[in-house]
N, CA, C and O atoms as a Maestro MAE file, in Angstrom:
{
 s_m_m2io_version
 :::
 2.0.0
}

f_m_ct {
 s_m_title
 :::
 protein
 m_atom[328] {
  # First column is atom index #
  i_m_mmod_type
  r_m_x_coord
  r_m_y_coord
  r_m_z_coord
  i_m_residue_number
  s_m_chain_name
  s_m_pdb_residue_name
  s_m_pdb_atom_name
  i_m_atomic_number
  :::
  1 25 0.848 -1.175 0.000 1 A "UNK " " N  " 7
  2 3 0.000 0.000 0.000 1 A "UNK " " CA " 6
  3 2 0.899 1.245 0.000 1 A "UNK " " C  " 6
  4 15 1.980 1.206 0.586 1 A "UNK " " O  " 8
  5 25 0.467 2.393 -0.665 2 A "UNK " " N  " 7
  6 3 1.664 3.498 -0.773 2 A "UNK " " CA " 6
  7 2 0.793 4.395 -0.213 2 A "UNK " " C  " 6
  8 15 -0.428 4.319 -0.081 2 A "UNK " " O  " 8
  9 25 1.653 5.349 0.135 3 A "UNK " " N  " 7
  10 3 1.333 6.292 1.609 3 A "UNK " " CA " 6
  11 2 0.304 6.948 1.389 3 A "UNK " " C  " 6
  12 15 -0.440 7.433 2.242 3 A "UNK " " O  " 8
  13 25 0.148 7.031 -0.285 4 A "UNK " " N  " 7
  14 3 -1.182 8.358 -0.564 4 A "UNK " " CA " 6
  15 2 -2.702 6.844 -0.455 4 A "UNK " " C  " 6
  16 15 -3.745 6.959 0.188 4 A "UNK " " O  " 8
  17 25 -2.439 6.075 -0.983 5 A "UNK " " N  " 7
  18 3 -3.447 5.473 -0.397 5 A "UNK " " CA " 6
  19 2 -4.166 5.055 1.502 5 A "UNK " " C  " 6
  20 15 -5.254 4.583 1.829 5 A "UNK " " O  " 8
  21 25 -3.273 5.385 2.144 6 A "UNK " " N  " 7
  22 3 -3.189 5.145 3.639 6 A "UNK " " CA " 6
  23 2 -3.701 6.304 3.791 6 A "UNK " " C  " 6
  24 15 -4.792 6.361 4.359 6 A "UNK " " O  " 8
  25 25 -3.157 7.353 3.400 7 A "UNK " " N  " 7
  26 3 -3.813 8.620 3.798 7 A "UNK " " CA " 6
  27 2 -5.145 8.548 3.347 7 A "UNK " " C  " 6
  28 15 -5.984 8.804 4.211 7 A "UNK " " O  " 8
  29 25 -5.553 8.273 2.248 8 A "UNK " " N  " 7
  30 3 -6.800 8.094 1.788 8 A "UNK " " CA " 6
  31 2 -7.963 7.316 2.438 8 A "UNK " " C  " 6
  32 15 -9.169 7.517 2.579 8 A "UNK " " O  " 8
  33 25 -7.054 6.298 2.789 9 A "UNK " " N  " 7
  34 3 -7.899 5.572 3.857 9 A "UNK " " CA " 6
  35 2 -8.015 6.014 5.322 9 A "UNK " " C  " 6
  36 15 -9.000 6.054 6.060 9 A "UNK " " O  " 8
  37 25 -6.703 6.340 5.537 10 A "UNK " " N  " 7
  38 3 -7.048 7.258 6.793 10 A "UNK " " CA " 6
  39 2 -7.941 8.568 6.938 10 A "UNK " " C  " 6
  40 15 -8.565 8.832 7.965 10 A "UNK " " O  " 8
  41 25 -7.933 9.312 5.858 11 A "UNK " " N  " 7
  42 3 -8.776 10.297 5.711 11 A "UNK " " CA " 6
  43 2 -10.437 10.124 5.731 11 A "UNK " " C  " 6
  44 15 -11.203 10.850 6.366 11 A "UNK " " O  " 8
  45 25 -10.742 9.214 5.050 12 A "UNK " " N  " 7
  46 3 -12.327 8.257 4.902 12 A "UNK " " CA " 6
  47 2 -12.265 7.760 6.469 12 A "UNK " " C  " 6
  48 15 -13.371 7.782 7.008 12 A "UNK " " O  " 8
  49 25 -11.572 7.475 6.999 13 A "UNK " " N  " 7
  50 3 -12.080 6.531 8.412 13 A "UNK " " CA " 6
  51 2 -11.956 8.257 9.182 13 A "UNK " " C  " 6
  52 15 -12.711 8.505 10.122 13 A "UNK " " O  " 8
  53 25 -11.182 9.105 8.796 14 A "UNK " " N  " 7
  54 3 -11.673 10.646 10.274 14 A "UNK " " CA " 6
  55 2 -13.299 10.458 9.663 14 A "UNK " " C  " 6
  56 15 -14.328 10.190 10.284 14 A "UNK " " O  " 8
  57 25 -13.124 10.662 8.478 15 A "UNK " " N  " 7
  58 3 -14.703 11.357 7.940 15 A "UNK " " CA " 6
  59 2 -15.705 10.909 8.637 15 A "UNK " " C  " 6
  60 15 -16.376 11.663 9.343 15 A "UNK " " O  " 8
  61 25 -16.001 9.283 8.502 16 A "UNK " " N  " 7
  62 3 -16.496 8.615 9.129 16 A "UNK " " CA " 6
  63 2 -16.403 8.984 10.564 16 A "UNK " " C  " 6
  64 15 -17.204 9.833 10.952 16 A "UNK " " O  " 8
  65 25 -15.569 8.494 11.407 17 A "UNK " " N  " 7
  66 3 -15.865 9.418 12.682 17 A "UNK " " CA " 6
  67 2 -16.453 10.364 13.061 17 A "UNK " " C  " 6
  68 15 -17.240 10.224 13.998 17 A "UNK " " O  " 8
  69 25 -16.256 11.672 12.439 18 A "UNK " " N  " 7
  70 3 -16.385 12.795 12.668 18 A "UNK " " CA " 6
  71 2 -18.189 12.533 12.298 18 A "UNK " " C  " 6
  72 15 -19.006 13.027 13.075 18 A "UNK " " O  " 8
  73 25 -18.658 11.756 11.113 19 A "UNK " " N  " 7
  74 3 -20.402 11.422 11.172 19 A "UNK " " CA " 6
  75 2 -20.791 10.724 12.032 19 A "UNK " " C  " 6
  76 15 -22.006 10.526 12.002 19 A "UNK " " O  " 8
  77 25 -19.990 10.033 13.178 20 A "UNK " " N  " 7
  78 3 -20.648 9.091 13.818 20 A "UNK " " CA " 6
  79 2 -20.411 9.709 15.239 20 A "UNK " " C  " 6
  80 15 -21.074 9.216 16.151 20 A "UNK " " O  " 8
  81 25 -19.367 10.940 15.600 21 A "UNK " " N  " 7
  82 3 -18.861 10.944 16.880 21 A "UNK " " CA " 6
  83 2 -19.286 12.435 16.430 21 A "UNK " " C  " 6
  84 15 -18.237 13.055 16.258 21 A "UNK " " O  " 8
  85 25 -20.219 13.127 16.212 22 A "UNK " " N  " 7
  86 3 -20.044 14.722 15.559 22 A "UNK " " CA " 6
  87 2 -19.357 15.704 16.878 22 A "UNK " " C  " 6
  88 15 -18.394 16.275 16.366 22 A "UNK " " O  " 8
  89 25 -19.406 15.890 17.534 23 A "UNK " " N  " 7
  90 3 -19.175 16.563 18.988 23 A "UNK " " CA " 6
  91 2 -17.716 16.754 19.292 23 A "UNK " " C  " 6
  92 15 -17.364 17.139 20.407 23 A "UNK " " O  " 8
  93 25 -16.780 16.471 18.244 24 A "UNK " " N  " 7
  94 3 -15.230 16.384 18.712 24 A "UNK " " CA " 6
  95 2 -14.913 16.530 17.159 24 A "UNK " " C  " 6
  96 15 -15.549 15.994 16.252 24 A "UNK " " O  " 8
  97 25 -13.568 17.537 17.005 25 A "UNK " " N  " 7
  98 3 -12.753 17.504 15.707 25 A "UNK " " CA " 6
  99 2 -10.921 16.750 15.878 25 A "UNK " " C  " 6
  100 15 -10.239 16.545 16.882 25 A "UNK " " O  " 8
  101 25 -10.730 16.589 14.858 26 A "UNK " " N  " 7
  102 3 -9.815 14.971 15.144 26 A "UNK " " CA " 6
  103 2 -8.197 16.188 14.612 26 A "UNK " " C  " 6
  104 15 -8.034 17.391 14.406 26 A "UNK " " O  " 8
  105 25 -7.505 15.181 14.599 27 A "UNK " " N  " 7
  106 3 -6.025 15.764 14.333 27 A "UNK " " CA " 6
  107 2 -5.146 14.784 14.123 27 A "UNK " " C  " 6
  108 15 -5.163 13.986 15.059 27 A "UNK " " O  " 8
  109 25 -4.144 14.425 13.017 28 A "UNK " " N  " 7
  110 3 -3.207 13.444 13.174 28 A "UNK " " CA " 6
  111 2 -2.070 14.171 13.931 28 A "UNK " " C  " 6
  112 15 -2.155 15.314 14.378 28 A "UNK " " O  " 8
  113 25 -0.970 13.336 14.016 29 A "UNK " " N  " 7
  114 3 -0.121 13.908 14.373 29 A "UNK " " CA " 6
  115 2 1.256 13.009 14.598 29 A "UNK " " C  " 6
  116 15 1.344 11.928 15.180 29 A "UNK " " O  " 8
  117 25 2.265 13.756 13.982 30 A "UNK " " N  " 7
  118 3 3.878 12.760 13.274 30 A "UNK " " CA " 6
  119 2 4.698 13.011 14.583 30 A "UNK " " C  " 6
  120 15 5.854 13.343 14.320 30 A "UNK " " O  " 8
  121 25 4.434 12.947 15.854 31 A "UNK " " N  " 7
  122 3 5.897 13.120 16.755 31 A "UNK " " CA " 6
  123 2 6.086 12.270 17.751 31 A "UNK " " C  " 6
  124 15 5.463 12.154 18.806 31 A "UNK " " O  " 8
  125 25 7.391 11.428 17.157 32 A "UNK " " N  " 7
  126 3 7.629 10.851 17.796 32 A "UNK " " CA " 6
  127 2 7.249 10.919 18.938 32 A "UNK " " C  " 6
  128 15 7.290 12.054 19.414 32 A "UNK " " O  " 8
  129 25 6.605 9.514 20.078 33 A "UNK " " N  " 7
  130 3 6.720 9.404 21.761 33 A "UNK " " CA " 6
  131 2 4.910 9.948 21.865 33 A "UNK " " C  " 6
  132 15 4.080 9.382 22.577 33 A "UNK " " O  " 8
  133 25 4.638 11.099 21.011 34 A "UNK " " N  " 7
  134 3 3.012 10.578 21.288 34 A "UNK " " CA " 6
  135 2 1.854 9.779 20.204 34 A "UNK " " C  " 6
  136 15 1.762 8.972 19.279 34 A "UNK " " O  " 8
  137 25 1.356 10.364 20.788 35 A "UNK " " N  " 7
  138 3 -0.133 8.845 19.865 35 A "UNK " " CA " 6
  139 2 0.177 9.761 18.721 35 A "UNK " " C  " 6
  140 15 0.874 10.772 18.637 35 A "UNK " " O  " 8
  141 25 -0.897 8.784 17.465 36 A "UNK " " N  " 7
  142 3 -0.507 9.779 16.431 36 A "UNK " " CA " 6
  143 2 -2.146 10.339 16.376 36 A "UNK " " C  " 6
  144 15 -2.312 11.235 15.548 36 A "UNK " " O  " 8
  145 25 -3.299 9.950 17.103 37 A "UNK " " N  " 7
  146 3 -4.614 10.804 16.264 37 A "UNK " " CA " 6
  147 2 -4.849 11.191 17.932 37 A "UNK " " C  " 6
  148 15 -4.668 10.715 19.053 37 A "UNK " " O  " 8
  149 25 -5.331 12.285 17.313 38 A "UNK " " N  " 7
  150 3 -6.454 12.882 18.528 38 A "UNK " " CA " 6
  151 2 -7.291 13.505 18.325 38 A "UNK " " C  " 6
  152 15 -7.484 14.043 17.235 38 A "UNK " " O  " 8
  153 25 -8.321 13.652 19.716 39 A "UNK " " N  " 7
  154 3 -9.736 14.389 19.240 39 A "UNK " " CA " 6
  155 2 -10.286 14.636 20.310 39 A "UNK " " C  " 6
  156 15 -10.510 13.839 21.221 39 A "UNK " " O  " 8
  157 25 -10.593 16.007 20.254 40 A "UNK " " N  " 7
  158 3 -10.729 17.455 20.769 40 A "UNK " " CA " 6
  159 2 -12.467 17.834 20.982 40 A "UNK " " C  " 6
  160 15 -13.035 18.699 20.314 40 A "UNK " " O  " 8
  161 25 -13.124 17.023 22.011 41 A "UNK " " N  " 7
  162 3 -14.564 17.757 22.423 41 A "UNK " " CA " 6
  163 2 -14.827 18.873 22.063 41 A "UNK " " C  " 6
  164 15 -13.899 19.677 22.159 41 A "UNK " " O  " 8
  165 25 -16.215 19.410 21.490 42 A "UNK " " N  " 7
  166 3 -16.391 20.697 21.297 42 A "UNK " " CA " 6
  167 2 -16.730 21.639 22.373 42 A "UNK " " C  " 6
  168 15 -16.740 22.870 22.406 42 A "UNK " " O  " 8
  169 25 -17.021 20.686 23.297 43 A "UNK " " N  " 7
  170 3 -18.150 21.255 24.620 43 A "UNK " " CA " 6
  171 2 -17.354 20.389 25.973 43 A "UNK " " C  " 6
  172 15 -17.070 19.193 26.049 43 A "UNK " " O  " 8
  173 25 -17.192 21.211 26.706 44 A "UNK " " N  " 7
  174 3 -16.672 20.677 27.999 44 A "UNK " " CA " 6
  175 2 -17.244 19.634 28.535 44 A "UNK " " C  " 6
  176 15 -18.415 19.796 28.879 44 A "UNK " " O  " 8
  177 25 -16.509 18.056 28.801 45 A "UNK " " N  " 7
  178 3 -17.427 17.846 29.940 45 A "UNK " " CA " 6
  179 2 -17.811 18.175 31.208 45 A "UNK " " C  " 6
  180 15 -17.203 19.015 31.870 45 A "UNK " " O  " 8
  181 25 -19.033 17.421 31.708 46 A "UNK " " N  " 7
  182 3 -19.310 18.347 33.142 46 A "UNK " " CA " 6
  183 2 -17.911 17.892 34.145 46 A "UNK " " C  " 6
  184 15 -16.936 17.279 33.710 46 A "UNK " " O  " 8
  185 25 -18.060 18.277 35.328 47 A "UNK " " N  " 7
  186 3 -17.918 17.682 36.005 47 A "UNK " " CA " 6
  187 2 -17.938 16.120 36.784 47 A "UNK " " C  " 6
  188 15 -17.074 15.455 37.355 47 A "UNK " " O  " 8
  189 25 -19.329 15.929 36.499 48 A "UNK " " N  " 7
  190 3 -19.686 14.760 36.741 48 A "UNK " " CA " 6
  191 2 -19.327 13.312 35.761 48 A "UNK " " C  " 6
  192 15 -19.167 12.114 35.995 48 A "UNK " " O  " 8
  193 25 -19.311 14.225 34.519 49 A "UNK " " N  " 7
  194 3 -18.951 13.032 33.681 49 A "UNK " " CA " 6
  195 2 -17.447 12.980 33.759 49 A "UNK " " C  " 6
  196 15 -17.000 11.983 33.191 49 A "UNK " " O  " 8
  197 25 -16.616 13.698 34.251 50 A "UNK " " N  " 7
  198 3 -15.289 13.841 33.999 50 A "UNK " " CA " 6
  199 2 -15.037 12.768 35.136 50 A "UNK " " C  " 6
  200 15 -14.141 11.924 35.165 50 A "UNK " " O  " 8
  201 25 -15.908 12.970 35.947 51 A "UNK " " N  " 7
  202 3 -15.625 11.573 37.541 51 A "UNK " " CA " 6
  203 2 -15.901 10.090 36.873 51 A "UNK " " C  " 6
  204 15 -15.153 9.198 37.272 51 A "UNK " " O  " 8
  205 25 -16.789 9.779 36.006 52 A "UNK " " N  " 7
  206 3 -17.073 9.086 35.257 52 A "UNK " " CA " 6
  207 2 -16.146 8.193 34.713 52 A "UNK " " C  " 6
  208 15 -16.012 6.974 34.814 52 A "UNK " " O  " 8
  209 25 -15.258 9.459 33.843 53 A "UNK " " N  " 7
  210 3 -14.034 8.605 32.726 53 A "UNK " " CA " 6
  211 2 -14.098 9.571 31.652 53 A "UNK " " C  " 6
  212 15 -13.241 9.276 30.819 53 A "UNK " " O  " 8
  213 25 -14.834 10.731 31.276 54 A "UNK " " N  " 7
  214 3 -15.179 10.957 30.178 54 A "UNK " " CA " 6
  215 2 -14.057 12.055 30.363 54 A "UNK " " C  " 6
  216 15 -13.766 12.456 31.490 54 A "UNK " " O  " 8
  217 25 -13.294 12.638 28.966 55 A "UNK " " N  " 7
  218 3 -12.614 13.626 28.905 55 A "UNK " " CA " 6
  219 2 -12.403 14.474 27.528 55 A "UNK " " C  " 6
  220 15 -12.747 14.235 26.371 55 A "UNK " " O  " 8
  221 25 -11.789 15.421 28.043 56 A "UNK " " N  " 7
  222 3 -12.507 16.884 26.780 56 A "UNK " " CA " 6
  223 2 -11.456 16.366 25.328 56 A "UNK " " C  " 6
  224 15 -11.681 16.584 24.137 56 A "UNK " " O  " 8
  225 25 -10.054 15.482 26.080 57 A "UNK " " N  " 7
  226 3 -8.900 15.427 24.669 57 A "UNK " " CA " 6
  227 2 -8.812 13.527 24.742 57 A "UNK " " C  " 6
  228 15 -8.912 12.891 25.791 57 A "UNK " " O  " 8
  229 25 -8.684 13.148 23.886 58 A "UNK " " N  " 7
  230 3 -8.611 11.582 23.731 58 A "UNK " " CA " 6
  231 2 -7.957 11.449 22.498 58 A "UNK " " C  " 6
  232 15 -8.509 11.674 21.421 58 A "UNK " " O  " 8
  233 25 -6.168 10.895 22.704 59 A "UNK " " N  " 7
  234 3 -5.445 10.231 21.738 59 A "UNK " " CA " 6
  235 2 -4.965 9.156 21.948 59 A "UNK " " C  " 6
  236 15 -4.467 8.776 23.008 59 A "UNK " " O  " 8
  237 25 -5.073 8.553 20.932 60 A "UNK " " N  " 7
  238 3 -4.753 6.858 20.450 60 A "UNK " " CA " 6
  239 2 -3.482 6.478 19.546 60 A "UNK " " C  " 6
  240 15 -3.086 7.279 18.699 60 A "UNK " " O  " 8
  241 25 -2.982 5.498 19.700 61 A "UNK " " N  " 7
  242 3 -1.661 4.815 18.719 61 A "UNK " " CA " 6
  243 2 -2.544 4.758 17.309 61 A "UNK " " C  " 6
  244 15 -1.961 4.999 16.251 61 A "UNK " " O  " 8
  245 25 -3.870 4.455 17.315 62 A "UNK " " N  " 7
  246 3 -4.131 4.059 15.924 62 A "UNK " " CA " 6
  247 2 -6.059 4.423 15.563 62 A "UNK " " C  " 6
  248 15 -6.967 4.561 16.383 62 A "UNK " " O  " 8
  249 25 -6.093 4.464 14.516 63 A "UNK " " N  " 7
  250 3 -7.573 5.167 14.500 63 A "UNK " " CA " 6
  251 2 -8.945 4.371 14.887 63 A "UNK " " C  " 6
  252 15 -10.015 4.976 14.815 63 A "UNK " " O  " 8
  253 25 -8.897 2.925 15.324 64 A "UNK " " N  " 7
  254 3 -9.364 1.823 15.448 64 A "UNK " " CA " 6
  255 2 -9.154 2.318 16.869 64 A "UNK " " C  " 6
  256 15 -10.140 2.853 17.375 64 A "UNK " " O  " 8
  257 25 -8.426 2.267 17.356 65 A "UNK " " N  " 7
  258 3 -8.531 2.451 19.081 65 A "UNK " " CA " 6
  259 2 -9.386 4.007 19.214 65 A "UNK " " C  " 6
  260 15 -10.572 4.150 19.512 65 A "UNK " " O  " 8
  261 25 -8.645 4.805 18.979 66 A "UNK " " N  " 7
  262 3 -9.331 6.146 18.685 66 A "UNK " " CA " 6
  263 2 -10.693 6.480 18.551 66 A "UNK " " C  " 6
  264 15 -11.159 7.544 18.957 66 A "UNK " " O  " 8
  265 25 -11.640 5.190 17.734 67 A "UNK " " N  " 7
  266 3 -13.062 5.088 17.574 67 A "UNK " " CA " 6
  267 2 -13.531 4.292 18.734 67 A "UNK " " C  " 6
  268 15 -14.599 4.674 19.213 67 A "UNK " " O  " 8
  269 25 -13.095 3.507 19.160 68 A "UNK " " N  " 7
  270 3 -13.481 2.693 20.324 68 A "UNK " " CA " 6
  271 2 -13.028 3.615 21.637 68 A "UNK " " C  " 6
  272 15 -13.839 3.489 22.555 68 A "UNK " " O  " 8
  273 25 -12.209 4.280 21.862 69 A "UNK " " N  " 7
  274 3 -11.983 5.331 22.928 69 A "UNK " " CA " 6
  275 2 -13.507 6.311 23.043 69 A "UNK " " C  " 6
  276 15 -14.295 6.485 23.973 69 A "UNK " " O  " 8
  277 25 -13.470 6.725 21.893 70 A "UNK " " N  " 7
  278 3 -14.661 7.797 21.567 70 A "UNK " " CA " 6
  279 2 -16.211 7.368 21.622 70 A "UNK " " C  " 6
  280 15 -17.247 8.023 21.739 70 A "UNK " " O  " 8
  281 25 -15.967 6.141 21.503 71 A "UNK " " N  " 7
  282 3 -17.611 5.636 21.794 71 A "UNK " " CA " 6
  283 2 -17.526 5.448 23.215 71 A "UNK " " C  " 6
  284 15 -18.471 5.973 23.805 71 A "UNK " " O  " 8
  285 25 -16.828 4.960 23.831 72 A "UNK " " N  " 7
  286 3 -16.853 4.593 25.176 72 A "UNK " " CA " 6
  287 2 -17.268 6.168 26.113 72 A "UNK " " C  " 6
  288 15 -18.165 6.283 26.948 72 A "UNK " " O  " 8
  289 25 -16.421 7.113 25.704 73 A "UNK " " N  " 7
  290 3 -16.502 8.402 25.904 73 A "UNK " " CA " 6
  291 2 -17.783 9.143 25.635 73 A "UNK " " C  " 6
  292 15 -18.173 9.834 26.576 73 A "UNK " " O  " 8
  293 25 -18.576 9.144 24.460 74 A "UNK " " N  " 7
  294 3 -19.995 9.003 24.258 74 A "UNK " " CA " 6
  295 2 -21.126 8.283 24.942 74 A "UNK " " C  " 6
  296 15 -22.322 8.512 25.119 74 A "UNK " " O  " 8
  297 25 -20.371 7.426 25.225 75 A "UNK " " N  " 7
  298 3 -21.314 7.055 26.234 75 A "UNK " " CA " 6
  299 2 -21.629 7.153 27.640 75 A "UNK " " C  " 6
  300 15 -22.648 6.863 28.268 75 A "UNK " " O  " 8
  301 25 -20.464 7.650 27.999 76 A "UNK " " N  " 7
  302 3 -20.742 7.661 29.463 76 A "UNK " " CA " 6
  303 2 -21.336 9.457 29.387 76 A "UNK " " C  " 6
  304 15 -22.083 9.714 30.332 76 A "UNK " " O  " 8
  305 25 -21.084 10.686 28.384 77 A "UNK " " N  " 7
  306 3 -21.634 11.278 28.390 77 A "UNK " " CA " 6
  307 2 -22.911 11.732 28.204 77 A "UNK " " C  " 6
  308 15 -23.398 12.748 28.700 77 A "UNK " " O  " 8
  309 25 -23.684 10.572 27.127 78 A "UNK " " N  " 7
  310 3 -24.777 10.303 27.340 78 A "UNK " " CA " 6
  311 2 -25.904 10.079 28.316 78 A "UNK " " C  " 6
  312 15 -26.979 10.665 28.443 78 A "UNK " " O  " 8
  313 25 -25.252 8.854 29.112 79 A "UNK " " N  " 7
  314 3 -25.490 8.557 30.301 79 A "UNK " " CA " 6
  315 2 -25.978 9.391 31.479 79 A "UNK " " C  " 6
  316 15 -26.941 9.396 32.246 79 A "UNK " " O  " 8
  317 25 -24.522 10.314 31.200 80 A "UNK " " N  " 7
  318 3 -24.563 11.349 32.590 80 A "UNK " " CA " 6
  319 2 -24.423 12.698 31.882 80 A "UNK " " C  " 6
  320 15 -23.419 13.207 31.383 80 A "UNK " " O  " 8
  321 25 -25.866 13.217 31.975 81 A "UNK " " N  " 7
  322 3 -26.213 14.648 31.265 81 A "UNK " " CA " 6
  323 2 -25.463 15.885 31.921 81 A "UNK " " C  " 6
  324 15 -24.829 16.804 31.405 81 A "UNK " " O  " 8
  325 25 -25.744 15.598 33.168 82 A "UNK " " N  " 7
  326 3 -24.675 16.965 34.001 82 A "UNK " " CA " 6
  327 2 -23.805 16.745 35.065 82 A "UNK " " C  " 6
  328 15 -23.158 17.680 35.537 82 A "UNK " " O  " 8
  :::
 }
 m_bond[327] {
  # First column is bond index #
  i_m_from
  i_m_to
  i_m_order
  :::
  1 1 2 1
  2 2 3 1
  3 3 4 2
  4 3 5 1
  5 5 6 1
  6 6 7 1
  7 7 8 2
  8 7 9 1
  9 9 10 1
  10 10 11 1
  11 11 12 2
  12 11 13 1
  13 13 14 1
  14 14 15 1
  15 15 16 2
  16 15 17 1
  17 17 18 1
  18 18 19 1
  19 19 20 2
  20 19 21 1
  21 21 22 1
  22 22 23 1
  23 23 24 2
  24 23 25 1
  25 25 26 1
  26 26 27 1
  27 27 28 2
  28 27 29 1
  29 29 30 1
  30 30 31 1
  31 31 32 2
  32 31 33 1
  33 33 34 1
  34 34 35 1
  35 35 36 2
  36 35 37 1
  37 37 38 1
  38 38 39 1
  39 39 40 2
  40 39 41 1
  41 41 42 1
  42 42 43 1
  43 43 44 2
  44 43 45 1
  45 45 46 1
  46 46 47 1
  47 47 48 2
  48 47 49 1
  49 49 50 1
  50 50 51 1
  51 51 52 2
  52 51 53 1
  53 53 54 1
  54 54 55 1
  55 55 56 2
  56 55 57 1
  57 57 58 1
  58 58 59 1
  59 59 60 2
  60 59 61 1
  61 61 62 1
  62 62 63 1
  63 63 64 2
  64 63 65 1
  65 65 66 1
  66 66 67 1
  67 67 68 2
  68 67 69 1
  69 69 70 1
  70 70 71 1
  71 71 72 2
  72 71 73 1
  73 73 74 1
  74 74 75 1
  75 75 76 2
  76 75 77 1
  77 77 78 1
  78 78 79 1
  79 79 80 2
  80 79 81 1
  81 81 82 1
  82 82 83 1
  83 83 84 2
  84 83 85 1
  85 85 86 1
  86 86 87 1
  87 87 88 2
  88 87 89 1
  89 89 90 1
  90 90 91 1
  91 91 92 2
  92 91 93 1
  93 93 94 1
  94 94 95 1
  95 95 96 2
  96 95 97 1
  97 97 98 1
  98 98 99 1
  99 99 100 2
  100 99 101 1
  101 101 102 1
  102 102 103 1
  103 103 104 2
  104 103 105 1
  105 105 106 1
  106 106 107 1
  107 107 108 2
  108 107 109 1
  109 109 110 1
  110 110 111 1
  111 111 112 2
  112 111 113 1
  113 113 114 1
  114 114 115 1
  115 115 116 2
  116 115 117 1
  117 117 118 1
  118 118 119 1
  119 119 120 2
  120 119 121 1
  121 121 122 1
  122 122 123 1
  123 123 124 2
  124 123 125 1
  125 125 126 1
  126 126 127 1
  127 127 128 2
  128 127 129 1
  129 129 130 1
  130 130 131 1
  131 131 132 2
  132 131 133 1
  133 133 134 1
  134 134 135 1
  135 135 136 2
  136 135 137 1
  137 137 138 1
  138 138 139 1
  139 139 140 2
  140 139 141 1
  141 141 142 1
  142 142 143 1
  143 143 144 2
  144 143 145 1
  145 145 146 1
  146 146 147 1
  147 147 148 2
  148 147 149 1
  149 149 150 1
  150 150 151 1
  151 151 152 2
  152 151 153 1
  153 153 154 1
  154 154 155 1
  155 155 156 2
  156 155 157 1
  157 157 158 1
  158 158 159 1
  159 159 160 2
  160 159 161 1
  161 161 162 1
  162 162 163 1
  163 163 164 2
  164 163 165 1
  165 165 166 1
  166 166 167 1
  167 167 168 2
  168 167 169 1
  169 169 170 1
  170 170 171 1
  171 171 172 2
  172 171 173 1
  173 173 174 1
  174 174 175 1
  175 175 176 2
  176 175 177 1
  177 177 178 1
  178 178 179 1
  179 179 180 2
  180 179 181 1
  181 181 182 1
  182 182 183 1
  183 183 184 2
  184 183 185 1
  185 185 186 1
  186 186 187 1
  187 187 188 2
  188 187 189 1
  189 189 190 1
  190 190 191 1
  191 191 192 2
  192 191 193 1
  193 193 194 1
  194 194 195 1
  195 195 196 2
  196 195 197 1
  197 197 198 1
  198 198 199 1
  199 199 200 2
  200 199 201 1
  201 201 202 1
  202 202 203 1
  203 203 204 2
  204 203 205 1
  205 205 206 1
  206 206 207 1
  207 207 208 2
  208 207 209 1
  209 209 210 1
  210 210 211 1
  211 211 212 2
  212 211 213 1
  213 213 214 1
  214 214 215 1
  215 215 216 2
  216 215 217 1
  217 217 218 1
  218 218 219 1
  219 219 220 2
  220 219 221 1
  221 221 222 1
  222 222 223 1
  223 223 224 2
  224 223 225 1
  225 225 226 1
  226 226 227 1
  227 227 228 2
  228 227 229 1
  229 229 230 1
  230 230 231 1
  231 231 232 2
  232 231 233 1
  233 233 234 1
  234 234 235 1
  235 235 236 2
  236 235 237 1
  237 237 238 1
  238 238 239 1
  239 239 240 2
  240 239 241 1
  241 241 242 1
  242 242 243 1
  243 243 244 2
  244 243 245 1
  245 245 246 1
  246 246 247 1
  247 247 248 2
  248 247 249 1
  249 249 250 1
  250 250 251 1
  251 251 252 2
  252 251 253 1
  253 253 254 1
  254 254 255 1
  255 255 256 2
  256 255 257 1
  257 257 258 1
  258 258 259 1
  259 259 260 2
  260 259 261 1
  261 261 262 1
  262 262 263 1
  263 263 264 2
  264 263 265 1
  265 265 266 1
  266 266 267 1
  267 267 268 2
  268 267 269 1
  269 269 270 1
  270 270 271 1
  271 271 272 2
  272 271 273 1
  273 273 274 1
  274 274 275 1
  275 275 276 2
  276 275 277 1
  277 277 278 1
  278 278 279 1
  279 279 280 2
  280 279 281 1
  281 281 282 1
  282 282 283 1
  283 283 284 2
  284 283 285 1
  285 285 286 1
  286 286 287 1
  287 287 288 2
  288 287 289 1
  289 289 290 1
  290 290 291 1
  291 291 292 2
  292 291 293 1
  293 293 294 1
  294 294 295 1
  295 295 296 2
  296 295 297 1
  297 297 298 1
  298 298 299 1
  299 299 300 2
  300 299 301 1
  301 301 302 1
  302 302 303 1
  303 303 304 2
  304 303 305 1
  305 305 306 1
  306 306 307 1
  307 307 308 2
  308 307 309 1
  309 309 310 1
  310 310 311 1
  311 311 312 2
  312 311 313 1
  313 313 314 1
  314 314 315 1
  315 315 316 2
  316 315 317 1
  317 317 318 1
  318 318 319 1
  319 319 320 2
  320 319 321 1
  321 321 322 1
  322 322 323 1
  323 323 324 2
  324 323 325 1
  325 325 326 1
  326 326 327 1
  327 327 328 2
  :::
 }
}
């Protein structure tokens, strides 16, 4: 696979996210020692959900973890409205 296709595919799987998780905008990122994707809540969590597990920045080694971080995170904000 050559890099412009990875990107391509990586680019289609933010998209996807970003329709399924709308509430957070994503970011790759090349430096060495941290994750490479992250994603940035639009809206604070409360308090309460922050006791929870839920948090405003969530980065992952890979975009597969990254979506499964973010649902988990969705959900407990769901859960707990304030």
């Amino acid at each position: 696979m050559t890099d412009d296709s990875e990107y391509e595919r990586e680019q289609r799987l933010i998209d996807l996210l970003a329709t399924i998780h709308r509430g957070w905008s994503y970011e790759a990122r090349d430096v060495p020692g941290l994750p490479r994707w992250w994603a940035y809540r639009y809206q604070a969590v409360t308090p309460a959900q922050h006791a929870a597990g839920a948090r405003d920045v969530v980065a992952r080694t890979s975009i597969h973890r990254l979506a499964e971080a973010l649902g988990r995170h969705d959900e407990i904000t769901h859960i707990i409205r304030n």
